[in-house]
C-alpha positions in Angstrom: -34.5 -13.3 47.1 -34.2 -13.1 50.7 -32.5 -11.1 53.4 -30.7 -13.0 55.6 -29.8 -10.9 59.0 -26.5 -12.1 60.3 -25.9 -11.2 64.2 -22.2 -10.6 64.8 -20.6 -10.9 67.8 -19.5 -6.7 67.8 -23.3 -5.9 68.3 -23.3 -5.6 64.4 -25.9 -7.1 62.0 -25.0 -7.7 58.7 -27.5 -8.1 56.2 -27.1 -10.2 53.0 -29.4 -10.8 50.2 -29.5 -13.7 47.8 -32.0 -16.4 47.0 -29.8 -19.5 48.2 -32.5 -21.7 46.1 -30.8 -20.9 42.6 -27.3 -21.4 41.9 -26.6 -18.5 40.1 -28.7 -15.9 42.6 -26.3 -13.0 43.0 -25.2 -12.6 46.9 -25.5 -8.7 48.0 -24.5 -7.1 51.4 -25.9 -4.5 52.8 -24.3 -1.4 54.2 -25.5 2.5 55.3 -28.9 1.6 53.9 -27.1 0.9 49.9 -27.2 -3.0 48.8 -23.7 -3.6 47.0 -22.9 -6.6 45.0 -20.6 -9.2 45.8 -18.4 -11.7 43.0 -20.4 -13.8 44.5 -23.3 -16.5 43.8 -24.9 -18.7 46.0 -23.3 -21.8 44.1 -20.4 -20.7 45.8 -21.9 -19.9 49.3 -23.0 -24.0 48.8 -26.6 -22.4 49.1 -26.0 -22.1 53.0 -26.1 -18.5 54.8 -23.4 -19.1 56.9 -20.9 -19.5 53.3 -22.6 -16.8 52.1 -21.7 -14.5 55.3 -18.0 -16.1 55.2 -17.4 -14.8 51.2 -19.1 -11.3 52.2 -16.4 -11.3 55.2 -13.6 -12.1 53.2 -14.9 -9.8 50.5 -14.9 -6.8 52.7 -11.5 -7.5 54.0 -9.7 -7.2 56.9 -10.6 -3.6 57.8 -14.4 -4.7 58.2 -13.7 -7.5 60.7 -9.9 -7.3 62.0 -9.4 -6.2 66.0 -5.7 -4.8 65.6 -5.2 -6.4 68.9 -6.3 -10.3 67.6 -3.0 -11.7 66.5 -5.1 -14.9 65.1 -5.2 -15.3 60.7 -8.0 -14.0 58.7 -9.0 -17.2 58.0 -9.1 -17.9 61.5 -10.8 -15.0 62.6 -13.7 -14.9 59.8 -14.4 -19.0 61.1 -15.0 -17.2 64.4 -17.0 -14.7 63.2 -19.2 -17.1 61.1 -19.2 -19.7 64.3 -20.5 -17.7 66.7 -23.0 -15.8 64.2 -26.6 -15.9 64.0 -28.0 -15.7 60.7 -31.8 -15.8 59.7 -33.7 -15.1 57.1 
């Protein structure tokens, strides 16, 4: 497993953990310090941490990401968000 630290363009770092190496490697995020599980595997992030930071975005929904002043879609606004991130592990 390994702890990828994605650098968001709020100041925020979110941190994921998964092992992108094996398919069915649960994908956690990180939040206050408590790791939380996702639906997702890293099958589904296509092994790449920048899928795996999209799915925890969309996971968390709208009230994690969304400026009430952005009138762009979510979909639009998570490409952004996973664009302009930085994520290492």
């Amino acid at each position: 497993m390994s702890v990828y630290e994605c650098d968001l363009t709020t100041g925020e770092t979110l941190r994921i953990l998964a092992n992108l190496a094996e398919a069915s490697s649960p994908i956690m995020y990180e939040a206050d310090g408590i790791w939380y599980s996702t639906p997702y595997q890293s099958a589904d992030a296509r092994h790449r941490p920048a899928e795996a930071l999209r799915l925890v975005l969309a996971y968390l929904g709208p009230d994690y990401y969304r400026d009430p002043t952005d009138d762009r879609s979510d979909e639009e606004i998570i490409d952004a968000i996973v664009e302009a991130a930085d994520c290492t592990g």
